[in-house]
C-alpha atoms as an extended CHARMM CRD file, in Angstrom:
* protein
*
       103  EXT
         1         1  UNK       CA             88.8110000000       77.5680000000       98.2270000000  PROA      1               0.0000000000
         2         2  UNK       CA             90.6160000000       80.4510000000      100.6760000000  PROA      2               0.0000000000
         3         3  UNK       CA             92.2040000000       78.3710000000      103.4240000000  PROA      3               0.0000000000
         4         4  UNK       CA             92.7260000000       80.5900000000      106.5780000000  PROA      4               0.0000000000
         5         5  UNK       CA             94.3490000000       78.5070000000      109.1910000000  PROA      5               0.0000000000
         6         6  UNK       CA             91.9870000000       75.9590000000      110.1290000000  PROA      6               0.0000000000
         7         7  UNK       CA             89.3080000000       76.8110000000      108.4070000000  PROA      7               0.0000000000
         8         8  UNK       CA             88.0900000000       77.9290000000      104.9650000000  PROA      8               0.0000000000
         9         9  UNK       CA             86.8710000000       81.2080000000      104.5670000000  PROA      9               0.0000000000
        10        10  UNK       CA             85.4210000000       81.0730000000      101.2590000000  PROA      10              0.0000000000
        11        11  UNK       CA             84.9950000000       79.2390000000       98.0880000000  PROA      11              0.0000000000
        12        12  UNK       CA             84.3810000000       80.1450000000       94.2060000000  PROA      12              0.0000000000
        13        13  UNK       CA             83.6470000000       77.9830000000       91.2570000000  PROA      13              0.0000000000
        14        14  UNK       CA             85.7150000000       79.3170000000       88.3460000000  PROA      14              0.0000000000
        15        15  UNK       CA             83.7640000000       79.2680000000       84.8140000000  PROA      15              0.0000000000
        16        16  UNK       CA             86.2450000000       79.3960000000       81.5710000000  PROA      16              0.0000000000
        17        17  UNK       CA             85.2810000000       82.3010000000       79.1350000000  PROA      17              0.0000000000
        18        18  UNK       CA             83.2470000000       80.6030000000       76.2940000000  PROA      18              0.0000000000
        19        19  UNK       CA             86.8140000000       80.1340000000       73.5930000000  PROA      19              0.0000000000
        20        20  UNK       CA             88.6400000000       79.3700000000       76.4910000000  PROA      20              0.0000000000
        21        21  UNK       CA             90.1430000000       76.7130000000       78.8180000000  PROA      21              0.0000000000
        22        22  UNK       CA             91.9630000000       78.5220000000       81.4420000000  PROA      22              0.0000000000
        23        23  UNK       CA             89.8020000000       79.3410000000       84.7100000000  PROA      23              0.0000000000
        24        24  UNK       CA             91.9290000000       82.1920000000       85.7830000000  PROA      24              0.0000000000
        25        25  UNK       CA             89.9340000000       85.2510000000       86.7260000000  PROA      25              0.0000000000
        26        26  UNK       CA             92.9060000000       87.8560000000       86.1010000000  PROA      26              0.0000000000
        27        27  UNK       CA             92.4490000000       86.2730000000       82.6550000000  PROA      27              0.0000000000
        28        28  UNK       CA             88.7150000000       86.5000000000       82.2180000000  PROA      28              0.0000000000
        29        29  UNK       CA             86.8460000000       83.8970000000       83.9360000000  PROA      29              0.0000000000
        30        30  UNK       CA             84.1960000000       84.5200000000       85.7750000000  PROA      30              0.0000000000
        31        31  UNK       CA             84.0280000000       83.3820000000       89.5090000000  PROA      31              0.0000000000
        32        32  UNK       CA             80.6140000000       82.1970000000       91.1050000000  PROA      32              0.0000000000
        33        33  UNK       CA             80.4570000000       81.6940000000       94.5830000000  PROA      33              0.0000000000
        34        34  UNK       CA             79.8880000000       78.0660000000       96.0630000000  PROA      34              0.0000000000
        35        35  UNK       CA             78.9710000000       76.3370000000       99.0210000000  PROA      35              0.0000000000
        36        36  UNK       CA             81.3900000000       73.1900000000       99.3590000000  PROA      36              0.0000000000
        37        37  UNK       CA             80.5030000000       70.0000000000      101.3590000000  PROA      37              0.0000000000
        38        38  UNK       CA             82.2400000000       69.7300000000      104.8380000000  PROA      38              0.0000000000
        39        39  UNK       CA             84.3030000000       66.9340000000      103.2590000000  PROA      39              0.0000000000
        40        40  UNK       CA             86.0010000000       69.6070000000      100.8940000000  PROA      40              0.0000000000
        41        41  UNK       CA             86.8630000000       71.9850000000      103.2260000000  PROA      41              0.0000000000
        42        42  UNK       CA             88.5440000000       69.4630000000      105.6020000000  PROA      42              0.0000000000
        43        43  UNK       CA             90.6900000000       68.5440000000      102.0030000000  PROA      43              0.0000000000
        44        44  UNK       CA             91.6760000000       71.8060000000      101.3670000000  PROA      44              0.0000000000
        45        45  UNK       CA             92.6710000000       72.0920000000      105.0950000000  PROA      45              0.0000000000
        46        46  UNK       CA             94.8380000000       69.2410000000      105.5410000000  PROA      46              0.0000000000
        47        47  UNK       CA             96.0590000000       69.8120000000      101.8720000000  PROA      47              0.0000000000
        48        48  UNK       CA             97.5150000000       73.3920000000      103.2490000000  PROA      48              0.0000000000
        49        49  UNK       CA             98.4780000000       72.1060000000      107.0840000000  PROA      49              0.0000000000
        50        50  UNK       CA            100.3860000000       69.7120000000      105.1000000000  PROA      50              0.0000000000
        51        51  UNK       CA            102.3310000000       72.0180000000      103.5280000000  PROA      51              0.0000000000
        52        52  UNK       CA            102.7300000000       74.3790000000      106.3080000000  PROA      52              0.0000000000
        53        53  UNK       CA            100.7620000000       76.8530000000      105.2520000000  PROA      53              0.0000000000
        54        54  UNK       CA             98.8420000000       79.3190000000      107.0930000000  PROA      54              0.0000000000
        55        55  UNK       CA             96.8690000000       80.4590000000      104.4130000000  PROA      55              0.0000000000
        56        56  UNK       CA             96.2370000000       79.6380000000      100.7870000000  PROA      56              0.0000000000
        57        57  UNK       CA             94.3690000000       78.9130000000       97.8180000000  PROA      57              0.0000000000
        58        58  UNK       CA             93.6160000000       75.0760000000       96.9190000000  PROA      58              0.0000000000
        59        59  UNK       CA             92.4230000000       73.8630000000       93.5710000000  PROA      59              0.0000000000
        60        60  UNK       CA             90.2180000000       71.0800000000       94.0110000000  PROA      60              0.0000000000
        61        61  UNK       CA             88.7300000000       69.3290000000       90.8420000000  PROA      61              0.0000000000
        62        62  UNK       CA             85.8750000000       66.9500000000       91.3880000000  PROA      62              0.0000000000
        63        63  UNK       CA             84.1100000000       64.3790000000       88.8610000000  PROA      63              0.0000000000
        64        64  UNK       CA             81.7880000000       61.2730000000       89.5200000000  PROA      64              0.0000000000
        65        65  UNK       CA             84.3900000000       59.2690000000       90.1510000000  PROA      65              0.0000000000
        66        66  UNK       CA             87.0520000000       61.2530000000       92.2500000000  PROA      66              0.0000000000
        67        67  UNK       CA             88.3440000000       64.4380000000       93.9270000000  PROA      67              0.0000000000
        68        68  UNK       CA             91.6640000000       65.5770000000       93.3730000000  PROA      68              0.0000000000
        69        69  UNK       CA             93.3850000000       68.4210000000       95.2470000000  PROA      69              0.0000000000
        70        70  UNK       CA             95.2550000000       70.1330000000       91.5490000000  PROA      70              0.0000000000
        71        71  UNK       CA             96.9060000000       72.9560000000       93.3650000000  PROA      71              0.0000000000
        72        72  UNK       CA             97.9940000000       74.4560000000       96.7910000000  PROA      72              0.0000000000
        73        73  UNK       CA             99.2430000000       78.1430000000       96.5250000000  PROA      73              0.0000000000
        74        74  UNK       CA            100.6150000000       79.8870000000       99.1130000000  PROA      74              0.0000000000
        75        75  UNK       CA            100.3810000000       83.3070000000       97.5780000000  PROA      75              0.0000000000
        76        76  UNK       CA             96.9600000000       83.0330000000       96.5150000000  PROA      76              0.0000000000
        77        77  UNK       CA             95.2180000000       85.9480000000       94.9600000000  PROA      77              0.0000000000
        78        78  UNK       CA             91.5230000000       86.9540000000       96.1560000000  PROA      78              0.0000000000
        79        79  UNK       CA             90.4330000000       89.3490000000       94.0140000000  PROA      79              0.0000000000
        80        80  UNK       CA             87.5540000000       87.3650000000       92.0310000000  PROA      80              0.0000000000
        81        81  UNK       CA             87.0680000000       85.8230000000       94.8260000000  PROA      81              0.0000000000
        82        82  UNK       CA             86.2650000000       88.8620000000       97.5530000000  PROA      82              0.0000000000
        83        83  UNK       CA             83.9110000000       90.1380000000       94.6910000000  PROA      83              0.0000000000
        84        84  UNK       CA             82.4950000000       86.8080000000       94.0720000000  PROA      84              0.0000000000
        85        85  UNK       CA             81.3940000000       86.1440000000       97.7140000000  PROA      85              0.0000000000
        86        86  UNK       CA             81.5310000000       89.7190000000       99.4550000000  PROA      86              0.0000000000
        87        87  UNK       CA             84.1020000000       87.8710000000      102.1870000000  PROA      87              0.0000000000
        88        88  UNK       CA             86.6520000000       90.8950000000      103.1050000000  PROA      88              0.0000000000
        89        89  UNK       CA             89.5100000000       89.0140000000      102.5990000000  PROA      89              0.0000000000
        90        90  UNK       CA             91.8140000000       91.4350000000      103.7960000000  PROA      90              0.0000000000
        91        91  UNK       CA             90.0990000000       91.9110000000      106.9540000000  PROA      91              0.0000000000
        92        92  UNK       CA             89.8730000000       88.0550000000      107.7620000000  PROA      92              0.0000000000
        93        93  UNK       CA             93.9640000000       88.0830000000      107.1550000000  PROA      93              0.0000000000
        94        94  UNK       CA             94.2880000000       91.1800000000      109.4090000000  PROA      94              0.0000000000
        95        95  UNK       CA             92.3470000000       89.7970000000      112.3950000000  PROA      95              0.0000000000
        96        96  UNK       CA             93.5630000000       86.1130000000      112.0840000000  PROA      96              0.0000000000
        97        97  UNK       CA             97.9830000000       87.6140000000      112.4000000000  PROA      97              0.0000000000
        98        98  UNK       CA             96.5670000000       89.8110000000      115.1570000000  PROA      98              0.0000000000
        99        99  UNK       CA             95.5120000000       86.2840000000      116.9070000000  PROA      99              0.0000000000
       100       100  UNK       CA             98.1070000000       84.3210000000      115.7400000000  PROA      100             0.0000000000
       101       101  UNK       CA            100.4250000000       86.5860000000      117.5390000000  PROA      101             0.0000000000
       102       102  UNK       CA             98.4060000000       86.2190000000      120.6920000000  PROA      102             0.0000000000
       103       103  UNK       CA             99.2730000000       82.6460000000      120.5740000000  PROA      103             0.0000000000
């Protein structure tokens, strides 16, 4: 999920290439788009405010039993992920500094 400030501005499921076991899309996985539950978003934005960050990428893994934030990166790339969903990620980043500096 793409944490922008207080909100998240997009989020991918990452599928592992058949032989493989790493979700990274720079190394071949494939990136689906996906509509999280409210619940999710709030995670990944507290995960991030907690940190300080402004932005970032947040790993969340979910099973039956649990949901665990794995990951919080504050250099996240969006590359599968702007193709995935179609979100301009660059433009979103552009026009949130703009009002950020307002503030």
């Amino acid at each position: 999920m793409f944490v922008l400030g207080e909100k998240a501005i997009a989020s991918i499921h990452r599928i592992a290439r058949p032989t493989e076991w790493k979700t990274n899309v720079a190394q071949g996985a494939q990136a689906k788009p996906v509509q999280l539950p409210l619940k999710l978003e709030k995670l990944a934005v507290n995960a991030a405010k907690l940190l300080g960050l402004l932005y970032a990428g947040v790993d969340i893994l979910e099973s039956e039993k649990r949901v665990v934030v794995l990951e919080v990166n504050g250099s996240p790339s969006w590359q599968g992920l702007q193709k995935a969903t179609g979100v301009n990620v660059a433009e979103q980043l552009v026009q949130f500094v703009v009002d950020y500096m307002k503030h």
